[in-house]
Phi, psi and omega in degrees: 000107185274001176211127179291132137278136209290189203241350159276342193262342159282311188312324175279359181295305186305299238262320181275338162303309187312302203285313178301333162258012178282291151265190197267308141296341128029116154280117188304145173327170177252170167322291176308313187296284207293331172293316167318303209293290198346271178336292181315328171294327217272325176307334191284308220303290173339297177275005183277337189213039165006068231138173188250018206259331193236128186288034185333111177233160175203091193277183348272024201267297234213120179208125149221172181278122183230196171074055189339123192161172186304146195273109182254098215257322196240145154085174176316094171341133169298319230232107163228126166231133186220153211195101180303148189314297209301325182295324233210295208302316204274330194274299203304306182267030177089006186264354199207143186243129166325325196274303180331300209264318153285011100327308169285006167090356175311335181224140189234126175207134174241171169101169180278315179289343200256050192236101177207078185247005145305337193239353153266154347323163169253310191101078181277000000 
């Protein structure tokens, strides 16, 4: 992730993803708004759980590395947990319980590490 996002301009990112799925009527988030927050969850993610060890992706916005534990530098990672943005969007603030969604097929995570519904909500 190459530029921090500020902690006002994810809350409206977030806030504006939130209005959009709120109501039905609704005009869906834009592009920009769901690629914000998306980063801005994953910039939380980073700092709540530091490491290398577990893959996050949310393509097509996002992917870094967390979780303290051996270091992975080349090929696929052992530790991927991948997720469309609104599914990430909805686990990170607390709107989706990690089992609900990955019941629904909703989260694809391999690896012994990669289950890290210990570290959700972040509570932005």
């Amino acid at each position: 992730m190459a530029r921090k996002i500020t902690t006002g301009d994810g809350r409206a990112a977030l806030a504006a993803v939130a209005g959009a799925a709120a109501s039905p009527d609704a005009a869906p988030a834009s592009r920009t708004d769901t690629a914000t927050a998306v980063r801005y969850l994953l910039q939380l993610l980073v700092e709540k759980a530091p490491g290398n060890t577990v893959e996050v992706r949310v393509p097509p916005f996002g992917a870094v590395q967390v979780v303290e534990g051996p270091r992975h530098t080349r090929g696929t990672p052992p530790n991927v947990v991948e997720t469309d943005a609104a599914t990430w969007i909805a686990l990170a603030t607390g709107g989706e319980a990690w089992a609900d969604a990955a019941a629904a097929g909703r989260i694809a995570a391999s690896g012994t590490r990669a289950d890290i519904s210990a570290l959700l909500p972040l509570r932005p």
